[in-house]
NUVEXKOL-445483 format. One line per 4 residues: number of its first residue (from 1); for each residue x, y, z of N, C-alpha, C. Coordinates in pm, whole numbers. Layout:
BEGIN
NUM = X Y Z X Y Z X Y Z ~ ...
This chain:
BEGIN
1 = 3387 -2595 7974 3495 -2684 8011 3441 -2778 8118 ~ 3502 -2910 8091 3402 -3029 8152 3507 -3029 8318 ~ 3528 -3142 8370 3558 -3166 8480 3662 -3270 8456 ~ 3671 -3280 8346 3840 -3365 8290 3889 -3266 8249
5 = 3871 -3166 8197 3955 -3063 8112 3966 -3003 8212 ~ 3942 -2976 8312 4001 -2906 8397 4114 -2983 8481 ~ 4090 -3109 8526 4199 -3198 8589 4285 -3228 8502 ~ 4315 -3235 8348 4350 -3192 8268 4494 -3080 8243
9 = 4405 -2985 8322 4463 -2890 8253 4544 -2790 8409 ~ 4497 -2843 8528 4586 -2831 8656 4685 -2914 8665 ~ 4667 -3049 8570 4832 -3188 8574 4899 -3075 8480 ~ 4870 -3016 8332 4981 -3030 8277 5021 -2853 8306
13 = 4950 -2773 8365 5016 -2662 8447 5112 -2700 8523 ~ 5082 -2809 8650 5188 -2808 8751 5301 -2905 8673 ~ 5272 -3006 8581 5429 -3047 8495 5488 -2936 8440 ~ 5434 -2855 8371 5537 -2711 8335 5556 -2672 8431
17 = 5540 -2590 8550 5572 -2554 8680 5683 -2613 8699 ~ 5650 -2730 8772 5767 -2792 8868 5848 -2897 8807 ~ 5839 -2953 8693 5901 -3045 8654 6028 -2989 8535 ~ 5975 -2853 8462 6051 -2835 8361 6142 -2714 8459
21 = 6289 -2722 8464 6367 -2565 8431 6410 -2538 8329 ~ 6313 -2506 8228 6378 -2465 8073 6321 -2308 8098 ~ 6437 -2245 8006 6417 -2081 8038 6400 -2089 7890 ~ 6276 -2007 7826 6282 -1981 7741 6308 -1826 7740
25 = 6389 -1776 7604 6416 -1606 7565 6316 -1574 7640 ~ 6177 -1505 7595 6109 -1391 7671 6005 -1472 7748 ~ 5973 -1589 7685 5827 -1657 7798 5924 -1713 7919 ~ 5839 -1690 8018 5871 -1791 8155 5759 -1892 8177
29 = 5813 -2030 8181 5746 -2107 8168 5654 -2150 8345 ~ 5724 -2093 8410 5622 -2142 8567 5528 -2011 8562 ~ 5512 -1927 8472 5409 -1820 8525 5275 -1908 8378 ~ 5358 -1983 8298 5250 -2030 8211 5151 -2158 8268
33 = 5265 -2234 8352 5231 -2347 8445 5139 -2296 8528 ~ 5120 -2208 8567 5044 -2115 8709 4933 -2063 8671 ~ 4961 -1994 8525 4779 -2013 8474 4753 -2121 8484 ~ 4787 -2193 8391 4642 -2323 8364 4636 -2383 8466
37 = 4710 -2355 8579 4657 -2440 8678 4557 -2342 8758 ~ 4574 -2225 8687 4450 -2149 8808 4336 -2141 8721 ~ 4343 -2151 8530 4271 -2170 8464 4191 -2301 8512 ~ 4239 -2382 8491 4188 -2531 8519 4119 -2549 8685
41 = 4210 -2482 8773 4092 -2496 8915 3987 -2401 8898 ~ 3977 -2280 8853 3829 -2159 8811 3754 -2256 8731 ~ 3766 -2354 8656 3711 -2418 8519 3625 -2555 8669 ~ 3694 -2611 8684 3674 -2700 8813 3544 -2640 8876
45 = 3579 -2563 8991 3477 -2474 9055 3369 -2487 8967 ~ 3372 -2425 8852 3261 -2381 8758 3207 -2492 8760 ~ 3207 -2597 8690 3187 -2729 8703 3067 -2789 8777 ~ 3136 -2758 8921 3101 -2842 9037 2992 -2711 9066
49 = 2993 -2630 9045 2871 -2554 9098 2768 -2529 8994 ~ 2823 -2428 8952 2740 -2374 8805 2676 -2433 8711 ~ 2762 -2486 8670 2697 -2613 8570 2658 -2723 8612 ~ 2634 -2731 8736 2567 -2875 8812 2384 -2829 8848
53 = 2335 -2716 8830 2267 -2632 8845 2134 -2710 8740 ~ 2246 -2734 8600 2138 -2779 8471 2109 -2899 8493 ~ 2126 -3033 8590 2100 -3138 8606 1990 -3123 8677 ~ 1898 -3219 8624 1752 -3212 8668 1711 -3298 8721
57 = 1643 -3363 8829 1591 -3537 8862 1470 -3496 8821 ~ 1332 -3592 8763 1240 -3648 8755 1171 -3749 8864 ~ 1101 -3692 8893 1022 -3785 9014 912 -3825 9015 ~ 870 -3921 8920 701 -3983 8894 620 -4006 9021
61 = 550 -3928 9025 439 -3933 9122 330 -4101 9145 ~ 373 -4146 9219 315 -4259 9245 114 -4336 9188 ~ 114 -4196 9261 -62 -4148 9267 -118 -4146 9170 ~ -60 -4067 9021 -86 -4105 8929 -3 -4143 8794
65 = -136 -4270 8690 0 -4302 8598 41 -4170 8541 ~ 134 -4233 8467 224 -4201 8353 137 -4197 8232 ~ 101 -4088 8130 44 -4084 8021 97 -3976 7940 ~ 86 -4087 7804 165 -4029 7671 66 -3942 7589
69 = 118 -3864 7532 9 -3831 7385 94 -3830 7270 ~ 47 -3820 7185 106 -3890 7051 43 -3759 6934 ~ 104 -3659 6898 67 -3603 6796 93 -3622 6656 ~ 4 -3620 6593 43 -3666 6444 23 -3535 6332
73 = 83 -3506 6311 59 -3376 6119 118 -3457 6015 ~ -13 -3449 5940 -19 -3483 5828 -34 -3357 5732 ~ 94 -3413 5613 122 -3285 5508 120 -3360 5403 ~ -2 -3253 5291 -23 -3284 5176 67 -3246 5118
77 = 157 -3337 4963 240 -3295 4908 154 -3208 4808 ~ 60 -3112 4808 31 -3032 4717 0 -2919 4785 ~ 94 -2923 4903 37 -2749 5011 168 -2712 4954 ~ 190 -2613 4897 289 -2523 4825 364 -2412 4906
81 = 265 -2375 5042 325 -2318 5121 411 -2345 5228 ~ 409 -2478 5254 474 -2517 5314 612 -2650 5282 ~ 720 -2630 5294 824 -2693 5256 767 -2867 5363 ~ 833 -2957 5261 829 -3108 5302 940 -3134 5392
C-alpha cells in the first residue's frame, strides 16, 4: 500500500466516522471508520519507513569514467537444445 492509499483510506475512515449517523442492524459504522483509519495510518508509517529503505541513490565517482560493456549471444537456429 502506497502513500495515497493510505491518505486515501484515513479520509474515507474519518467520513464514515464522523460524518455519517447511520445505524446499521448489526455493523456499527464508526468502529468500521476507526479501522481504516488505523488501517490507513499503520499503511502510512509503513510507507515512510519500510518501504523507503528500497530507494537507492547512485553516486558516479568523479575519478573515474563511466564504462559500458555490451554482451552479445548469438543462437544458431539449429541448436535443438535450446528454445529461440
Amino acid at each position: 500500500m502506497g502513500i495515497g492509499a493510505s491518505i486515501f483510506m484515513i479520509a474515507v475512515g474519518a467520513i464514515i466516522t464522523f460524518a455519517f449517523n447511520i445505524r446499521v442492524g448489526w455493523l456499527d459504522l464508526d468502529i468500521v471508520g476507526w479501522v481504516l483509519m488505523g488501517a490507513g495510518a499503520l499503511g502510512l508509517i509503513m510507507a515512510l519507513t519500510i518501504f523507503n529503505r528500497r530507494r537507492t541513490t547512485v553516486v558516479a565517482d568523479a575519478t573515474r569514467p563511466v564504462t559500458t560493456q555490451r554482451v552479445v549471444e548469438e543462437r544458431s537456429p539449429y541448436d535443438s537444445d535450446r528454445p529461440l
